[in-house]
C-alpha positions in Angstrom: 18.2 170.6 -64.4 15.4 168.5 -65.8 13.8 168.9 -69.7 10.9 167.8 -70.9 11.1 168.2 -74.8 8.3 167.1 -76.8 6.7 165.0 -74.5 3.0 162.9 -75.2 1.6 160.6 -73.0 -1.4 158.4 -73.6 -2.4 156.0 -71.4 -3.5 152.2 -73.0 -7.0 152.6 -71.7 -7.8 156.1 -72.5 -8.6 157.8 -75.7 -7.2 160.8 -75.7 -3.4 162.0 -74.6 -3.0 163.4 -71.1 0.6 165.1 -72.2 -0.1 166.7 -76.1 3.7 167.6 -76.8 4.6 169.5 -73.8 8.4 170.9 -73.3 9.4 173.0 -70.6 12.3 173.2 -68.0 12.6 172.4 -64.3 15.8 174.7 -63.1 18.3 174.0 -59.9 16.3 176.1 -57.2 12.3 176.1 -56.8 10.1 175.6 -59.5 6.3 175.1 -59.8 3.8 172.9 -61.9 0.3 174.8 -62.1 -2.4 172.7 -64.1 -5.9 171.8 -63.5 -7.4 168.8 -61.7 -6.7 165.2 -63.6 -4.4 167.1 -66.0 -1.2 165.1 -65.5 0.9 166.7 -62.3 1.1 163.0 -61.1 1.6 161.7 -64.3 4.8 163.9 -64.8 6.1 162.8 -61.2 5.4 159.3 -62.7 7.3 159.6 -65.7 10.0 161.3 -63.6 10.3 158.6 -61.3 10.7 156.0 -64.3 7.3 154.2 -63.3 5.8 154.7 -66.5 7.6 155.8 -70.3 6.3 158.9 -72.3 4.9 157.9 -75.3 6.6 160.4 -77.4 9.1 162.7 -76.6 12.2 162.6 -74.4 13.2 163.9 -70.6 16.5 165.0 -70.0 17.9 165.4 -66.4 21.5 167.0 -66.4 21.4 166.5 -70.3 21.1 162.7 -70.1 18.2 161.0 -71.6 16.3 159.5 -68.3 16.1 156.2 -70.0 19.8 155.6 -69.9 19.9 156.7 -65.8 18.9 154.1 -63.3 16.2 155.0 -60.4 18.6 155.3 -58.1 21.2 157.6 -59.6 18.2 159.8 -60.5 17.6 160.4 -56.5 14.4 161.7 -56.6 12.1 162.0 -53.3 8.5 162.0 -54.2 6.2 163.3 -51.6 2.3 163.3 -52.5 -0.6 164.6 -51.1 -1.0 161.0 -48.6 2.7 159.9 -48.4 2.9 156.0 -48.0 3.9 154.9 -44.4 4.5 151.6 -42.3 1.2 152.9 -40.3 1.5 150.5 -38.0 5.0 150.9 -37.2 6.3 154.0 -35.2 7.6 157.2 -36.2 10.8 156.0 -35.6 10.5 153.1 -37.6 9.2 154.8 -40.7 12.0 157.7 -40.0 15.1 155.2 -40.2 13.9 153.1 -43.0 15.6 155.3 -45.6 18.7 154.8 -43.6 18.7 151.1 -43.7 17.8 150.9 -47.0 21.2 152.2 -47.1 22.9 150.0 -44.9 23.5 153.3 -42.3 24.9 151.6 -38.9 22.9 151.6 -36.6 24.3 154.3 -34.2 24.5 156.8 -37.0 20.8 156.0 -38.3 19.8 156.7 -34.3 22.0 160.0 -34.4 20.6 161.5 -37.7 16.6 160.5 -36.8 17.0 161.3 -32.9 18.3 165.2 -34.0 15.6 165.2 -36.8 12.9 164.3 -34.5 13.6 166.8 -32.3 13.3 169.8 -35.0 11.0 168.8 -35.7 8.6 167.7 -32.5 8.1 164.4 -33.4 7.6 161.6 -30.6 9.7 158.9 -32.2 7.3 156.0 -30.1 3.9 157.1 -31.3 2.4 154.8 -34.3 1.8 156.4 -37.4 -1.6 155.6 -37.1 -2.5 157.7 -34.3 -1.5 160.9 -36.0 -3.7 163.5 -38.0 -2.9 163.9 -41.5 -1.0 166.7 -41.2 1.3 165.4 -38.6 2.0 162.2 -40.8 3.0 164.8 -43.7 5.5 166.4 -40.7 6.7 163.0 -40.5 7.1 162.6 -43.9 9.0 165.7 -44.4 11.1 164.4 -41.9 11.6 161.4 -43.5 12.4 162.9 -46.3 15.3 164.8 -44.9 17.3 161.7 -43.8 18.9 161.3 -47.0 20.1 164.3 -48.9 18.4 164.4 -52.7 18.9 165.7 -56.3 15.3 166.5 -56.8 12.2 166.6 -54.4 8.7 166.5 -55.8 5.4 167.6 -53.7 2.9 166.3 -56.0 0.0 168.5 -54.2 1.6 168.0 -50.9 0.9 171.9 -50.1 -2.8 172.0 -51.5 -4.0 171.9 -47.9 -1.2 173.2 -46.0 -2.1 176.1 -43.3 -0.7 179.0 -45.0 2.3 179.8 -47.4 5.1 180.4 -44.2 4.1 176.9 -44.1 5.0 176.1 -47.1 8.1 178.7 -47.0 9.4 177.1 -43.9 9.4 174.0 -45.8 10.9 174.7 -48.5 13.9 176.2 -46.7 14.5 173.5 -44.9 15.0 171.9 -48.1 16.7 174.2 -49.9 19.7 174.0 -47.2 20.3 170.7 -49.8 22.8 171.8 -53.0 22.8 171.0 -55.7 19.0 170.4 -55.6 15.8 171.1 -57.9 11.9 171.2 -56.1 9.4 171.2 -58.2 5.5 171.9 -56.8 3.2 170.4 -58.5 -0.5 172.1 -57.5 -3.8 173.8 -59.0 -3.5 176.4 -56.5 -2.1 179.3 -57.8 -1.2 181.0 -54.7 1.4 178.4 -54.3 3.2 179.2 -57.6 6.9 179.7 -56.7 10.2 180.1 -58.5 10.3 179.0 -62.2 6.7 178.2 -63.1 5.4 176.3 -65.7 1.4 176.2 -66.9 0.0 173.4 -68.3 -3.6 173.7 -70.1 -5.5 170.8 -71.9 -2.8 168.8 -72.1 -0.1 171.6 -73.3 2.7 174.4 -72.1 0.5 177.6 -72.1 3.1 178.9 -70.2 7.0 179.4 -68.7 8.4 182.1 -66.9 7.8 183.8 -63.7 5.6 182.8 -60.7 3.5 186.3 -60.8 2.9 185.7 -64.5 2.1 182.6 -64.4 -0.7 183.5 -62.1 -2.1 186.1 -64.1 -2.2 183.1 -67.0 -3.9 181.4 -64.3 -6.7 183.4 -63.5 -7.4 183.6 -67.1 -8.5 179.9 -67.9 -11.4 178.2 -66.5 -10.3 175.3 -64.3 -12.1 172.5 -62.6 -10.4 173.2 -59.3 
């Protein structure tokens, strides 16, 4: 479980805060960020991922205080909308690099990416820089489930994905991880899922269910 309680963020060179006090709660199981364009979804995955401190406010995650929880104990994967690759190195290369960062032997590394390749119809020789985009975000899914985490974060990683089953198919192959906590951060509000959250000028507008949260949705005027 992840809380956000009374949370401001201003950035040094901007003037006004992106994050005006905002508190809501990311629950184990799916759970969905709507907000408008350049109205903080990265900036929350940032402050998750410890890359940058709230001005005001604290984050909880399993009722500790993130400050006191190193990056690695937090486990979070972090998968945006252009996922960051060794684009010149092969889909193999990219796949296992999770797994040496580890210090997974070698055999076991070639086990775990040879049988994810193959769900999902990856050529492990190929370059990363020969693939379309959405085939590099199939290898970064992939990637991604090499090493089991706490928390996963598509930070408008489904904004241009094919249709929901899409998303859907995703999502269970992720969910087959426990304990676990997704959260989808989009502006799309066909995507909202789970738990949802709706943030609006810098503020929670909203918390509760998915088919709410739409209907809160429809009602503001975003920049999308």
């Amino acid at each position: 479980m992840i809380v956000f309680d009374n949370v401001t963020l201003k950035y040094p060179y901007d003037e006004y805060e992106l994050l005006k006090g905002v508190s809501f709660t990311f629950r184990d199981g799916v759970n969905t960020i709507l907000a408008d364009a350049q109205s903080g979804k990265s900036s929350i995955c940032k402050l998750l991922l410890k890359d940058i401190k709230p001005t005001s406010g604290q984050i909880f995650v399993d009722e500790r205080d993130i400050s006191c929880i190193t990056n690695s104990n937090l486990d979070i994967l972090y998968l945006p909308r252009n996922p960051a690759f060794f684009r010149y190195r092969s889909v193999q290369y990219n796949l296992e690099y999770p797994l040496k960062l580890r210090k997974v032997a070698k055999p076991e590394r070639h086990k775990q990416v040879y049988a994810i390749a193959e769900q999902f119809g990856l050529d492990l020789g190929v370059k990363l820089s020969k693939l379309s985009a959405q085939q590099q975000r199939t290898v970064a899914l992939a990637r991604g489930l090499t090493v089991k985490r706490k928390i996963t974060l598509f930070d408008s990683f489904f904004d241009t994905a094919p249709d929901l089953q899409y998303v859907n198919d995703v999502l269970n192959n992720f969910e087959t991880c426990a304990p676990f906590t997704i959260v989808i951060l989009t502006s799309d509000i066909r995507l909202a899922m789970g738990h949802t959250v709706v943030l609006d000028g810098g503020v929670t507008v909203f918390e509760g269910e998915a088919e709410q949260a739409q209907q809160v949705v429809s009602s503001l005027h975003w920049l999308l």
